[in-house]
C-alpha positions as CSV (number, residue, x, y, z in Angstrom):
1,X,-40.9,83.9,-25.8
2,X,-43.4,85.4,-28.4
3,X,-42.5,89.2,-29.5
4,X,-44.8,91.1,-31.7
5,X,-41.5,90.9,-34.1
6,X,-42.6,87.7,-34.8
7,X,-45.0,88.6,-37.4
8,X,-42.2,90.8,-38.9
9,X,-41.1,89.7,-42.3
10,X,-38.0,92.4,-42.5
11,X,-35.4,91.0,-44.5
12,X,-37.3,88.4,-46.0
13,X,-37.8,87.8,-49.8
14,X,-40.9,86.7,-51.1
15,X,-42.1,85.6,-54.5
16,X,-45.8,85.8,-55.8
17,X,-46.7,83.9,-58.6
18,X,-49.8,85.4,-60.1
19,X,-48.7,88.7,-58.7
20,X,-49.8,90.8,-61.3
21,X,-53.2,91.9,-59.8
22,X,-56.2,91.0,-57.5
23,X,-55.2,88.9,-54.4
24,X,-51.6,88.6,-55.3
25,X,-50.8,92.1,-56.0
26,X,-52.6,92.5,-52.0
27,X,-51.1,90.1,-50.4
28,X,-47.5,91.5,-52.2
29,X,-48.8,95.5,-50.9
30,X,-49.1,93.6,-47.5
31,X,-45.9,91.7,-47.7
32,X,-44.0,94.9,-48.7
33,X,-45.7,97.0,-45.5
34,X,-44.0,94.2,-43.6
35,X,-40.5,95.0,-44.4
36,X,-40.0,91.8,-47.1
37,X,-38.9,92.5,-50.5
38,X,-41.0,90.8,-52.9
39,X,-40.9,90.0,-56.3
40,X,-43.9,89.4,-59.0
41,X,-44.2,86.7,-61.4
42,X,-46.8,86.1,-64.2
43,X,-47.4,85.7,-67.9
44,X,-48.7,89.5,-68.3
45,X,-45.6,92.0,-68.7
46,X,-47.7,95.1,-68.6
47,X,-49.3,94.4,-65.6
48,X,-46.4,93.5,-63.6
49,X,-44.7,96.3,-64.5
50,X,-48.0,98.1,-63.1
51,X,-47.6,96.3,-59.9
52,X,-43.8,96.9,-59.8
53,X,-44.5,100.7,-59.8
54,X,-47.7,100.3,-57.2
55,X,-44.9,98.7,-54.2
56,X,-42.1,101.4,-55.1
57,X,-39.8,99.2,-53.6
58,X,-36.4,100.7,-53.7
59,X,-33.1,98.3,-53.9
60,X,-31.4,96.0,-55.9
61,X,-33.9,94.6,-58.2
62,X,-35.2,93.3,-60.1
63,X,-38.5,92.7,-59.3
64,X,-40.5,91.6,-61.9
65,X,-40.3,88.7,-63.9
66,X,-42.2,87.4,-67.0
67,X,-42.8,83.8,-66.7
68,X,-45.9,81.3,-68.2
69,X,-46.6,79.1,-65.2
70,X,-47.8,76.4,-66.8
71,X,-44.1,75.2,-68.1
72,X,-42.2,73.4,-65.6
73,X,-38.7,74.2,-67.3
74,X,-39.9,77.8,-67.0
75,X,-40.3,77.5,-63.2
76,X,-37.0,76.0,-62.7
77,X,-35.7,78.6,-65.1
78,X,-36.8,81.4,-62.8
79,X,-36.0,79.3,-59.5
80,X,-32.6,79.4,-61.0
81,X,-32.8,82.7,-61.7
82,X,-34.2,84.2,-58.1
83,X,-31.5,81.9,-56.8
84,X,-28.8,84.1,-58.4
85,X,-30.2,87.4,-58.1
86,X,-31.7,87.5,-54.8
87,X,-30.1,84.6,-52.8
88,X,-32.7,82.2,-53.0
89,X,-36.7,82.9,-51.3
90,X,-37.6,82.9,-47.9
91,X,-41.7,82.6,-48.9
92,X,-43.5,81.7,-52.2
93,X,-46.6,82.3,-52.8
94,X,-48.7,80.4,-55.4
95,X,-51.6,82.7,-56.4
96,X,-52.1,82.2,-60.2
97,X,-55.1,81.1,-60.8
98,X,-58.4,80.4,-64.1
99,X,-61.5,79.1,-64.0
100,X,-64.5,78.7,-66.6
101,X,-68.0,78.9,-64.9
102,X,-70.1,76.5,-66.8
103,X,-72.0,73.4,-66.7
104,X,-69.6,70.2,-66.4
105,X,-71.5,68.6,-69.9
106,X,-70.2,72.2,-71.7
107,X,-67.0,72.1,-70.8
108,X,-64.2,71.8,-73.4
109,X,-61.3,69.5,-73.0
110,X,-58.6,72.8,-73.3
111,X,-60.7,74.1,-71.4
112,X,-60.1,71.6,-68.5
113,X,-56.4,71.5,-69.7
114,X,-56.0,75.4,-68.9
115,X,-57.7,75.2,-65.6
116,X,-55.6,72.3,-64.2
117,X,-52.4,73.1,-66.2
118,X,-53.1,76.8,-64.0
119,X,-54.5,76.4,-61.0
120,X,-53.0,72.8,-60.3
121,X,-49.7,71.7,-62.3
122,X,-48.1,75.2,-62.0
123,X,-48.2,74.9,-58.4
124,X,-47.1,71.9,-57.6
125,X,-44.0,72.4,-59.8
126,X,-43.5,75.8,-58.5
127,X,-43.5,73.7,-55.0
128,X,-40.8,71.8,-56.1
129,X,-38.9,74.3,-58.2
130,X,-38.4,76.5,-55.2
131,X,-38.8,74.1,-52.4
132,X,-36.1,72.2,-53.4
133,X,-34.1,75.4,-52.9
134,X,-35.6,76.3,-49.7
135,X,-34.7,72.6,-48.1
136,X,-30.9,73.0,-49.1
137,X,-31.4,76.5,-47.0
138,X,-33.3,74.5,-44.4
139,X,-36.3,76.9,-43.7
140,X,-38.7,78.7,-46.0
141,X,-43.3,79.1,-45.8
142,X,-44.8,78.4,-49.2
143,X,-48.9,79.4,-49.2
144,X,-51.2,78.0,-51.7
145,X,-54.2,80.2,-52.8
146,X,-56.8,77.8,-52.8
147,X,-60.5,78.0,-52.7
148,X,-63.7,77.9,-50.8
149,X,-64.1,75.0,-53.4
150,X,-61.5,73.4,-51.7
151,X,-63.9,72.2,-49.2
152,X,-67.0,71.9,-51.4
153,X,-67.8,71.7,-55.3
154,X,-69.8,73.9,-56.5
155,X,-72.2,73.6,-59.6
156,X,-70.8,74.8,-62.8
157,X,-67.0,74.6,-61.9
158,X,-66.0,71.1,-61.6
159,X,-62.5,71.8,-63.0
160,X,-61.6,74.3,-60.9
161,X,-63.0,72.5,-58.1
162,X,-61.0,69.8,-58.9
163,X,-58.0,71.8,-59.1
164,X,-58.5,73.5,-55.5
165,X,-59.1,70.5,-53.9
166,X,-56.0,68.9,-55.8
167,X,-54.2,71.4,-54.3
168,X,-55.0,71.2,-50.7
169,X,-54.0,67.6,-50.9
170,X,-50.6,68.9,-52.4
171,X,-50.2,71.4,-49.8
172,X,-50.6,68.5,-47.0
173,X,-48.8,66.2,-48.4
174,X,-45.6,68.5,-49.3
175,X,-45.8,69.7,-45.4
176,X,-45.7,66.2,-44.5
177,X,-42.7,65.7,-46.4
178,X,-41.1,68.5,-45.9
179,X,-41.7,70.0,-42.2
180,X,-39.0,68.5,-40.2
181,X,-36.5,69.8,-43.2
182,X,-37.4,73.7,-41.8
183,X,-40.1,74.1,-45.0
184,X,-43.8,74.8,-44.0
185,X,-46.1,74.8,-46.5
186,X,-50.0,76.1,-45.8
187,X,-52.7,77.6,-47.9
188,X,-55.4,80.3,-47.9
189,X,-59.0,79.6,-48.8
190,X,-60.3,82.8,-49.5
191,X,-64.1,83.4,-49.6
192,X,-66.0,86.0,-52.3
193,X,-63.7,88.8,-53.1
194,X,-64.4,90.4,-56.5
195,X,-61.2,90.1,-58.2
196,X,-60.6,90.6,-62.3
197,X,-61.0,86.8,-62.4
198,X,-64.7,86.5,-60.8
199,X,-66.1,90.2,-61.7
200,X,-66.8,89.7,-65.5
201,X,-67.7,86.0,-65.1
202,X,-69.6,85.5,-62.0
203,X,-73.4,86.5,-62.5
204,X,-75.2,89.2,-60.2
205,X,-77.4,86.7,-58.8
206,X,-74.6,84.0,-57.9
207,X,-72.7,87.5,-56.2
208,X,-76.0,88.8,-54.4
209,X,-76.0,84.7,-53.0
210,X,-72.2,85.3,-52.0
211,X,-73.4,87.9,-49.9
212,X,-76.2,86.5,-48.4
213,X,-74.7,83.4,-47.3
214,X,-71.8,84.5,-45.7
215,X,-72.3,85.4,-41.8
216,X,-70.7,88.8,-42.5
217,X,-73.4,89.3,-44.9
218,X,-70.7,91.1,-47.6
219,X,-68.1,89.9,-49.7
220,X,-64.6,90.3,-48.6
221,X,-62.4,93.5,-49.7
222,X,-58.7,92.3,-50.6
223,X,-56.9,93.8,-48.1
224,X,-58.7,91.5,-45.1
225,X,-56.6,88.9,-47.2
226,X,-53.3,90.4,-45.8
227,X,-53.0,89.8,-42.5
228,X,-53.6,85.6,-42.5
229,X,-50.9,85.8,-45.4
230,X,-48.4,87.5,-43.2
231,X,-49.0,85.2,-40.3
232,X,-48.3,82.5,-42.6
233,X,-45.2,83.5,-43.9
234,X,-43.8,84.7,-40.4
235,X,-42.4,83.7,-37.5
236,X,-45.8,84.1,-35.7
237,X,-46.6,80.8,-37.0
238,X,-43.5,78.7,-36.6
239,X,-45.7,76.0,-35.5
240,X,-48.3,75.7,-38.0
241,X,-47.9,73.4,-41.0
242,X,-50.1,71.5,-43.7
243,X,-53.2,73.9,-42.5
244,X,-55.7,75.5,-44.9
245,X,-56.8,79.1,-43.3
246,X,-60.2,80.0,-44.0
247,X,-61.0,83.8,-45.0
248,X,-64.6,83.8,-45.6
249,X,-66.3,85.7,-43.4
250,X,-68.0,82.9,-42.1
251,X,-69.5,81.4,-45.6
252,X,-68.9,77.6,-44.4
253,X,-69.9,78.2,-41.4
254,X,-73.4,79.4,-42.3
255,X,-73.6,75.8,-44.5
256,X,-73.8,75.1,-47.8
């Protein structure tokens, strides 16, 4: 019988990778107001240890931990790691994320390298690093950040577009594998949020389009983010697996 208790994540740990700031460090303030102990991962010390003082969490720790995505003996290093210090995870989340907005002919080949090795390699092998654990516990919700560009390419970002579409296919096919095993793994395509990754680099007129497209007619705030991670990673949606959530304020919907 469903309980509102369902969307309760007491007791639960959760890791976010690319936790350091913008949607991760929302999605971890959310995560934390739902009674789950979460830790941060990322490349950038200072701002971890930023975000670690923002949650307060109280407890064994610790919380933080430095880690460069991109390296898959790094992963498994701090999958061993969280294994031994917390017990293992109960939810990842895979939120680290680059881009480069420029025209496909401009585009450098390190610059490709560093999209896909970030938004696309690092996750998978997170998957694996910590899904492997989470099928020997028989249950555990990963959620991959992915993109609007998921769906759609957009002009001037063909390697990140590449790498969010790479990862929806990841996400599907790991819940494939791994769904009757008690793993679900889902993702969030989030629509215009001004984060430190799009502020600096997106241009006015590409922001004032964001906002005119979208059937909300604003760009999202982070927070509105929260509550389709939570539901995610509880209970509430025990059912739902290999699905890519929309949070867009209704940009697809208004067409391309």
């Amino acid at each position: 019988m469903f309980s509102p208790e369902n969307f309760s994540l007491q007791g639960r740990r959760a890791l976010v990778i690319g936790g350091a700031g913008g949607i991760g460090l929302a999605l971890a303030r959310g995560f934390v107001a739902s009674g789950a102990t979460v830790l941060l991962a990322g490349r950038d010390e200072a701002k971890l240890q930023r975000g670690e003082s923002e949650l307060g969490q109280v407890g064994a720790g610790p919380f933080v931990y430095t880690v460069d995505a991109r390296s898959v003996s790094a992963l498994e290093t701090l999958a061993e790691t969280v294994e031994r210090e917390h017990g293992g995870l109960d939810i990842l989340i895979n939120c680290q994320g680059t881009t480069a907005i420029k025209p496909a002919l401009e585009l450098s080949e390190s610059e490709w390298d560093a999209i896909i090795d970030t938004n696309l390699k690092s996750a998978f092998f997170a998957c694996l690093a910590f899904g492997r654990r989470m099928l020997a516990h028989q249950r555990g919700a990963i959620i991959n950040i992915t993109s609007l560009a998921a769906h759609y390419g957009w002009a001037n970002a063909a390697a990140y577009s590449a790498s969010k579409m790479g990862l929806s296919g990841i996400t599907q096919s790991l819940a494939a594998e791994w769904g009757e095993q008690g793993v679900r793994v889902n993702a969030i395509a989030p629509g215009f949020f001004m984060t430190d990754l799009n502020r600096e680099r997106m241009p006015e007129a590409r922001k004032e389009e964001a906002r005119k497209r979208a059937a909300m007619k604003r760009m999202g705030e982070l927070d509105e983010l929260v509550g389709a991670a939570v539901y995610l990673a509880s209970d509430a949606s025990a059912f739902v697996n290999g699905t890519t959530l929309r949070v867009d304020g209704g940009y697809l919907s208004s067409g391309i």
